[in-house]
N, C-alpha and C positions, 0 to 999 in steps of 0.2 A: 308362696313359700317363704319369702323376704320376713313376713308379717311375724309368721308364725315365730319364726326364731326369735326376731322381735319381743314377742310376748311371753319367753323362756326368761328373759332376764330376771323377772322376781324370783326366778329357784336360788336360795341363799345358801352359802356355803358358808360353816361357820368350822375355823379352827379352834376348837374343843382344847386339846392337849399335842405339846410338840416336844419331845423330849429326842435324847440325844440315839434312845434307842429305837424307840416306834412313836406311832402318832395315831391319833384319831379325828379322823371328819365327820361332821355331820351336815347330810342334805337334805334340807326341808323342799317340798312342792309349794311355794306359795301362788302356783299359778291356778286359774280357773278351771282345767282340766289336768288329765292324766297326762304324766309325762312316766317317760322312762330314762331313771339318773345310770348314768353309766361311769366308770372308774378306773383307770389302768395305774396302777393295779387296783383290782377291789371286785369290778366283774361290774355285773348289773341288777337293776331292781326297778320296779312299775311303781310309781306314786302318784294316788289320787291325792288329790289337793290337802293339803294342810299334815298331809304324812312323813316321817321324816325314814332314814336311810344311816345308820350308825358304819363308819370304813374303819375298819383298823388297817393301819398301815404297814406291814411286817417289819421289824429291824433290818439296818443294814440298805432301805430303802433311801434312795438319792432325790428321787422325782415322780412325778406323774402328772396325772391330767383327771380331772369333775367336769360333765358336762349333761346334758339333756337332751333327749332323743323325743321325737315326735311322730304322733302316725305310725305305731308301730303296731304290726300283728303277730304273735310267734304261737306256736303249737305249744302242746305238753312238754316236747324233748325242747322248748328254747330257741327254737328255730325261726326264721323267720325274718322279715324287714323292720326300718324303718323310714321315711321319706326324710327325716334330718336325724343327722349326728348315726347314721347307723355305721353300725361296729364288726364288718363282714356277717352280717345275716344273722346274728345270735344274739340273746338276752346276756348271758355273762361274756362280755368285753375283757379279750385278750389284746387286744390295736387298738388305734385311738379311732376315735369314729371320723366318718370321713365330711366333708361341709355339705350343705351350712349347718353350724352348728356354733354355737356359745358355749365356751369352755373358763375354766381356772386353771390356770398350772402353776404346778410347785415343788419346790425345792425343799429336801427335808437336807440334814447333817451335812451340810457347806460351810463351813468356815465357822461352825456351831450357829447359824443361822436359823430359822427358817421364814423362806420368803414363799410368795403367791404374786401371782399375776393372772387379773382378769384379761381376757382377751375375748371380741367378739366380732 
C-alpha cells in the first residue's frame, strides 16, 4: 500500500493561471498506470498515463486540495472505492480523500498571494 502511493509522486501539478478572481490547474498522470486525480473543489477524473485534467477554480475561492486515488472501481452513477486517497466512495470528490494518499494544497487570494504546498 506504502509503495503504491509512493509511485503517485510523478502526477505533476502545474499552476497554469492565478489571478485575483479564479485560477486554473492542470494534472498530468505521469505515472505508469491509471490513477484517479481528485480535487476539492473540482470533483474527480480517471487518468491513464500521459493524460492530463484542466480544474478551473471558481472565484472567491480561498483553498483546496490535488491529489491521486489508486485501485479505484466505480460503476456508471460514480460510485464506488478506492484503496488510496478515496473520497467517501465517489468519482467526483466533495471531502478530501482520506490516507494514504499524496496531495498539493493551496491557497488561492491571501494577501494577493498564491501559495501551494506539497504534502506526502
Amino acid at each position: 500500500m506504502a509503495s503504491s502511493v509512493l509511485h503517485v509522486l510523478p502526477l505533476v501539478l502545474v499552476l497554469l493561471a492565478a489571478a485575483a478572481d479564479a485560477a486554473t490547474f492542470t494534472v498530468t498522470n505521469n505515472c505508469p498506470y491509471t490513477v484517479w486525480a481528485a480535487a476539492v473543489p473540482g470533483g474527480g477524473q480517471q487518468l491513464d498515463n500521459g493524460q492530463t485534467w484542466s480544474i478551473d477554480v471558481p472565484a472567491g475561492t480561498t483553498g483546496g486540495r490535488v491529489w491521486a486515488r489508486t485501485g479505484c472501481s466505480f460503476d456508471g452513477s460514480g460510485n464506488g472505492r478506492c484503496q488510496t486517497g478515496d473520497c467517501g466512495g465517489v468519482l467526483q470528490c466533495t471531502q478530501y480523500g482520506q490516507p494514504p494518499n499524496t496531495l498539493a494544497e493551496y491557497g488561492l487570494n491571501q494577501f494577493l498571494l498564491a501559495t501551494h504546498t506539497i504534502l506526502s
